[in-house]
C-alpha positions as semicolon CSV with decimal commas, in nm:
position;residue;x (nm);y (nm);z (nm)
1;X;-0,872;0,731;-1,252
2;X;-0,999;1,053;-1,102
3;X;-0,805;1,319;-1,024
4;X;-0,796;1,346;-0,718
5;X;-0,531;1,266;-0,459
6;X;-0,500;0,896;-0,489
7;X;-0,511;0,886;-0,073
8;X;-0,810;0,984;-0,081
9;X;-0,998;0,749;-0,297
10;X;-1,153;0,420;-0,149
11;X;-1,070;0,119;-0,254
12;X;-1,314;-0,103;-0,459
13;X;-1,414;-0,452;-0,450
14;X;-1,182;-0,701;-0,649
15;X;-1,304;-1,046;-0,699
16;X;-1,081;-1,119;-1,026
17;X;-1,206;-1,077;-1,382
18;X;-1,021;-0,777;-1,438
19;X;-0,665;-0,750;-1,600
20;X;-0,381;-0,584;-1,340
21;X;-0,258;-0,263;-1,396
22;X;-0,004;-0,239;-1,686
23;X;0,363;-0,137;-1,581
24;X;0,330;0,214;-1,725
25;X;0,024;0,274;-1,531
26;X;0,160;0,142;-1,200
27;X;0,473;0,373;-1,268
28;X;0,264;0,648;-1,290
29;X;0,060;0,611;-0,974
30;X;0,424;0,521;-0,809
31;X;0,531;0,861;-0,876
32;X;0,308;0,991;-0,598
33;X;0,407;0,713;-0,367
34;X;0,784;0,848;-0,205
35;X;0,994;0,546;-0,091
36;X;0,750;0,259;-0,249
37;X;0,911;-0,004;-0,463
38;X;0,798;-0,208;-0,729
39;X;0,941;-0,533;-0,686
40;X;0,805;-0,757;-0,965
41;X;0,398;-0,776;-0,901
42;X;0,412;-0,608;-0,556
43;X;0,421;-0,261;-0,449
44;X;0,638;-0,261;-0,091
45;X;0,792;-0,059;0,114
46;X;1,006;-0,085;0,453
47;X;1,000;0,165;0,719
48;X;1,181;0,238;1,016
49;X;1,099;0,367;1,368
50;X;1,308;0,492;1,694
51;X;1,135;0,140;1,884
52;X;0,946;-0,170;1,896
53;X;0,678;0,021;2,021
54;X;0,675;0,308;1,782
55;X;0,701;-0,006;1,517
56;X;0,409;-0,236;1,645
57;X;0,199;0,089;1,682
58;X;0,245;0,175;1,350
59;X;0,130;-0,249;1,276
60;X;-0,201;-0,169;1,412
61;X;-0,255;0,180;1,252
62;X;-0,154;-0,070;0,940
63;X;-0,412;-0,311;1,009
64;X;-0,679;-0,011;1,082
65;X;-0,645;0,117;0,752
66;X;-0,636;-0,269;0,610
67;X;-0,970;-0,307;0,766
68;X;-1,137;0,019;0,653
69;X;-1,028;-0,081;0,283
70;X;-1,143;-0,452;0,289
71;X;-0,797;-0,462;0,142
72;X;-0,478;-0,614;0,354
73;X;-0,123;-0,632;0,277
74;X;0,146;-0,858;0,402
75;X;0,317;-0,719;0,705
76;X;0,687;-0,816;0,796
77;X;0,767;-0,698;1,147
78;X;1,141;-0,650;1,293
79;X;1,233;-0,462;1,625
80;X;1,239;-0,124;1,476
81;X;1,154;-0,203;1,086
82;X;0,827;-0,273;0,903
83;X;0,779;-0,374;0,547
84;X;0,416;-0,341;0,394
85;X;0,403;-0,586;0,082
86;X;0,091;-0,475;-0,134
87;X;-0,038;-0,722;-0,418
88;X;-0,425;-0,795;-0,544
89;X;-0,413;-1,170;-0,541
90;X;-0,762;-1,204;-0,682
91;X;-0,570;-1,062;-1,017
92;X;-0,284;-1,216;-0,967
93;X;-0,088;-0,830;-0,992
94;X;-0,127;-0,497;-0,900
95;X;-0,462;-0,294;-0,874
96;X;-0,548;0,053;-0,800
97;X;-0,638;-0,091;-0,449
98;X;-0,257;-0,145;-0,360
99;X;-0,176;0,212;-0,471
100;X;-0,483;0,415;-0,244
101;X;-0,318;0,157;0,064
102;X;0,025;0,239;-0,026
103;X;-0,081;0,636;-0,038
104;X;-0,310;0,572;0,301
105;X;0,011;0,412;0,469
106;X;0,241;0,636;0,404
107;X;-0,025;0,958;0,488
108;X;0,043;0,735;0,862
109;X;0,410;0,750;0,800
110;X;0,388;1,119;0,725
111;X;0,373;1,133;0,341
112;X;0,150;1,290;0,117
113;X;0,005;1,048;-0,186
């Protein structure tokens, strides 16, 4: 991993064949990554907003960054709550890729990563 700020790395094609990232690396990058969860082989976190609006705007700044990444996430959507459920499925666990999303969602959320 280089060192710079994981948010601003791009992700990189996964089609399998790789192991997933151990638990002491993904711990590590999950330092850098305030209010995201491991929760068994995904990387998630909920967040809240004042509206629906400010919620389903958020969605589609989501889905912007999803498409710029070739790299999508699972998106759970309440009135005013949103939970973004990373996981590489091509490797059956977590990859870098789920940690530069994670860091690129919460830069829209207003966190550093």
């Amino acid at each position: 991993m280089s060192s710079c700020k994981i948010a601003d790395r791009r992700c990189q094609p996964c089609e399998g064949g790789v192991a997933p990232l151990d638990g002491a690396a993904c711990r590590q990058l999950l330092a850098d990554l305030p209010g995201w969860q491991l929760e068994g082989k995904t990387l998630v976190r909920s967040f809240s907003f004042r509206n629906h609006y400010e919620a389903m705007a958020f969605v589609n700044a989501v889905a912007w960054v999803s498409h710029q990444e070739d790299h999508h996430p699972e998106i759970v959507v309440g009135y005013k709550d949103v939970r973004v459920s990373y996981w590489t499925h091509a490797i059956d666990g977590l990859s870098e890729n789920d940690f530069i999303c994670a860091a690129k969602v919460g830069k829209l959320a207003g966190f550093s990563g």
